[in-house]
C-alpha positions as a printed Julia matrix, in Angstrom:
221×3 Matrix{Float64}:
 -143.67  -31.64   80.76
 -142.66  -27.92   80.35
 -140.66  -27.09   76.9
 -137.19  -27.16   77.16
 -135.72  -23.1    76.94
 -134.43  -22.47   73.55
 -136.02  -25.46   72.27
 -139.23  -24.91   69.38
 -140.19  -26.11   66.3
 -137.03  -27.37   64.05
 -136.87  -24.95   61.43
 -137.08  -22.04   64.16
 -133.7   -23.73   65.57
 -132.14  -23.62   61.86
 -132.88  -20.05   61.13
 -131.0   -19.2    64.74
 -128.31  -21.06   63.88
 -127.59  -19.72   60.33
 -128.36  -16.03   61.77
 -125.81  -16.7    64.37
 -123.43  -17.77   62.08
 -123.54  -14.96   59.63
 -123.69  -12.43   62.55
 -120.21  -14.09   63.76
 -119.0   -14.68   60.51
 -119.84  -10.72   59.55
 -118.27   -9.56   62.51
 -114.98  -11.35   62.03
 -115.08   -9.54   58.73
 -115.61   -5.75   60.32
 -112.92   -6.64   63.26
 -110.7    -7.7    60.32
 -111.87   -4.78   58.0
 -111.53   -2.17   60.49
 -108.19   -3.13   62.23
 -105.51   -0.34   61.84
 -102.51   -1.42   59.9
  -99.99   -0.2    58.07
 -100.98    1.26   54.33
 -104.15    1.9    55.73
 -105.64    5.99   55.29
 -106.14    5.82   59.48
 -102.49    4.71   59.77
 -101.13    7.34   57.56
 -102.02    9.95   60.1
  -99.43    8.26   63.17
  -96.04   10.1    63.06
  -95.03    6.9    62.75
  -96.47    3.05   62.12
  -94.27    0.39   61.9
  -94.8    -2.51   60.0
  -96.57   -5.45   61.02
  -98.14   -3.29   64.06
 -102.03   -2.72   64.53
 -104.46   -1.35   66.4
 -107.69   -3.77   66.84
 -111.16   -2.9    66.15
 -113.27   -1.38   68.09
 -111.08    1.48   69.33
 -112.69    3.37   72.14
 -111.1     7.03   71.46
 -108.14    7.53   69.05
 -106.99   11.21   68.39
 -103.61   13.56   67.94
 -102.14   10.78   65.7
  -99.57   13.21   64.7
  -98.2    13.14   67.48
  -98.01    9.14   68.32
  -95.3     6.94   66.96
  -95.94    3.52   66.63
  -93.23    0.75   66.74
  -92.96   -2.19   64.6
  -95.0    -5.42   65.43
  -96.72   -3.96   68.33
 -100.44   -4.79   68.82
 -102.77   -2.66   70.57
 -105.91   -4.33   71.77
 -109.59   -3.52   71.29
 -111.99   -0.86   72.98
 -108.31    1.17   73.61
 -108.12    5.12   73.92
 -104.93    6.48   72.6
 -104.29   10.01   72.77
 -102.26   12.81   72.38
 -103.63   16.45   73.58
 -107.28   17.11   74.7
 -109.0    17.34   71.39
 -107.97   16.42   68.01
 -107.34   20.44   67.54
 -104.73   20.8    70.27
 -101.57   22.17   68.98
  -98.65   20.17   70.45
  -95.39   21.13   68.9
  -93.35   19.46   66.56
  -92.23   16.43   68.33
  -93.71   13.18   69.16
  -95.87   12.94   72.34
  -96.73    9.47   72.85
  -93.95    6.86   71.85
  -94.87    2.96   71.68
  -91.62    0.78   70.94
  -91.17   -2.32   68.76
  -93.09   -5.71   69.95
  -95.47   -4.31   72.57
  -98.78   -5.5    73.32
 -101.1    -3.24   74.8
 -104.29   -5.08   76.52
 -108.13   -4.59   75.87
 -110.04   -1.67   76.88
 -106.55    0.33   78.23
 -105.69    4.27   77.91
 -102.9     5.98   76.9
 -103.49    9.77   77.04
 -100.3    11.9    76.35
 -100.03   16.1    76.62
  -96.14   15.94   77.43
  -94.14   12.84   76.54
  -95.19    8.83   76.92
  -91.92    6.63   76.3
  -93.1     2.9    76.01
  -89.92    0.83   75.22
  -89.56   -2.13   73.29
  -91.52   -5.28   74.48
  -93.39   -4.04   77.03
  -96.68   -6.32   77.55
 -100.12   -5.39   79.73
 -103.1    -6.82   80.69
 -106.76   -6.01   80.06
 -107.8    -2.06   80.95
 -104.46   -0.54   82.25
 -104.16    3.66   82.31
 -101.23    5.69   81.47
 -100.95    9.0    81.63
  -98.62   12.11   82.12
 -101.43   14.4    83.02
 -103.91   14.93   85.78
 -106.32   17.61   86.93
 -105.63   19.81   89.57
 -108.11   21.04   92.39
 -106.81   24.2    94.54
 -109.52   26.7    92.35
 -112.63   25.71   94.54
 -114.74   27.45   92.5
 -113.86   25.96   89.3
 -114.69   22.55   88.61
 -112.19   20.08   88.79
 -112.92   18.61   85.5
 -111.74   22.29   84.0
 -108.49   22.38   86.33
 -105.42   20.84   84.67
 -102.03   20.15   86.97
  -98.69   20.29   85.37
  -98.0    17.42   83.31
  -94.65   15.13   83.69
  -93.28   13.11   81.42
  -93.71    9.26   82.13
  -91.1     6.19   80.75
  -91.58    2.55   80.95
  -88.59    0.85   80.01
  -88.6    -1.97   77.61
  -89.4    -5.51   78.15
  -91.84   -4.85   81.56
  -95.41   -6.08   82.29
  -98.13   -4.2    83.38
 -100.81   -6.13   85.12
 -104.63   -6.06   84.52
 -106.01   -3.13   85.82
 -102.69   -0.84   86.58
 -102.46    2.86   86.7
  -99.43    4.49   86.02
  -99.45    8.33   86.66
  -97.57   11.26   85.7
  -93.99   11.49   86.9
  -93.71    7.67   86.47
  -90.7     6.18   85.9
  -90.36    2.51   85.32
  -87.29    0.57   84.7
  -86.1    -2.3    82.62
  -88.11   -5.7    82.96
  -90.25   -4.26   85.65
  -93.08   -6.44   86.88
  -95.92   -4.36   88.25
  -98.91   -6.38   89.9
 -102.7    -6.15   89.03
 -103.92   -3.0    90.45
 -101.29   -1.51   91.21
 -100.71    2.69   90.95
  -97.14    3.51   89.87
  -96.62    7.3    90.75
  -92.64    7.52   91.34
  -89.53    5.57   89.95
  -89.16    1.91   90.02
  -85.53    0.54   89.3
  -84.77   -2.1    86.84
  -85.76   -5.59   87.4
  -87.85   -5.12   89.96
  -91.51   -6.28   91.52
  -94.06   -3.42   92.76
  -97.35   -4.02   93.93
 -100.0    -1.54   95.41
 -101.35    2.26   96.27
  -98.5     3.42   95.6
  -96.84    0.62   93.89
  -93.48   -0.35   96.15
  -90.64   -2.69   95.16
  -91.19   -5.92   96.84
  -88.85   -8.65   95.15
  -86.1    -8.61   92.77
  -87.0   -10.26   89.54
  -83.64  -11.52   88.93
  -83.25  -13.73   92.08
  -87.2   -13.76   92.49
  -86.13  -12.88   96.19
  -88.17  -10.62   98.64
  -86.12   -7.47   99.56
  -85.37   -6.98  102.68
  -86.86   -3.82  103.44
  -90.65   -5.24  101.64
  -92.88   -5.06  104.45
  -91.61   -1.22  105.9
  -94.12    1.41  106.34
């Protein structure tokens, strides 16, 4: 009869699970440790961090914190890149690039990457690895490489209490209203009105969410 996988000689088992346990048990800790919060020396570099907010460990890229105001009770999920400028050495101005309101929760593995002006209002919620941005690269030099080209950035607004689905993009120019729904996937590059539903490549208003009715003009081209 062959072994069974994983199985061995009892004290083998044991010593797997007490490793396991103190490998969870010590990453907890670090996670916990590491987390981002207010009074911390990482938090005193934000422009602003509100109480009760935090920014979960790991944390993918995290730079220009002088420039990045935090709300209050707003959680920003792990593996997240939050930036403002291209290096930690770009000179910005005086006023705040990226704003993140009160009660927002910002999913795992997203990006926010300011050179302009983010405005996040209050209670705005996303899912797992959404973008935002109010810059881009440009292309017309063809014998420059595109990663060295850099388009005009415009500022980019979502207003407070909307949802971002998993996996979003929203561009510069943006400009997303009140209690906005926009679906998984979908790539905001233009205004959405308040209380609305957009979906797609661009995202397009397909249903008020007041009256969770289709609009009449969803399915033109």
């Amino acid at each position: 009869m062959s072994e069974v996988p994983g199985s061995g000689p009892p004290a083998l088992g044991l010593a797997r699970r007490v490793v396991a346990d103190l490998l969870d048990a010590s990453w907890s800790t670090l996670v916990d440790w590491s987390t981002i919060r207010p009074g911390t020396r990482r938090a005193s570099r934000f422009r602003a961090f509100g109480a009760g907010s935090a920014i979960c460990f790991p944390v993918a890229a995290l730079f220009g914190e002088r420039y990045i105001e935090l709300g209050a009770g707003t959680l920003i999920g792990p593996y997240a890149t939050l930036s403002a400028g291209v290096s930690p050495a770009h000179d910005l101005g005086d006023e705040a690039v990226v704003r993140i309101g009160d009660g927002c929760l910002i999913g795992k593995g997203s990006g926010i990457v300011g050179h302009e002006r983010i405005e996040i209002g209050d209670g705005v919620f996303t899912g797992h690895h959404v973008y935002i941005t109010d810059a881009n690269h440009g292309y017309e030099d063809p014998h420059l490489p595109i990663g060295r080209q850099f388009a005009p950035s415009k500022p980019v607004s979502i207003g407070e209490g909307s949802w971002l689905g998993h996996g979003a993009i929203v561009l510069p120019g943006a400009d997303i209203g009140r209690h906005v729904v926009v679906g998984a996937g979908s790539v905001v590059t233009g205004a959405l009105p308040d209380y609305c539903v957009a979906v797609g490549n661009p995202a397009r208003v397909v249903r008020d969410a007041r009256c969770d009715q289709p609009r009449a003009d969803a399915g033109e081209g």
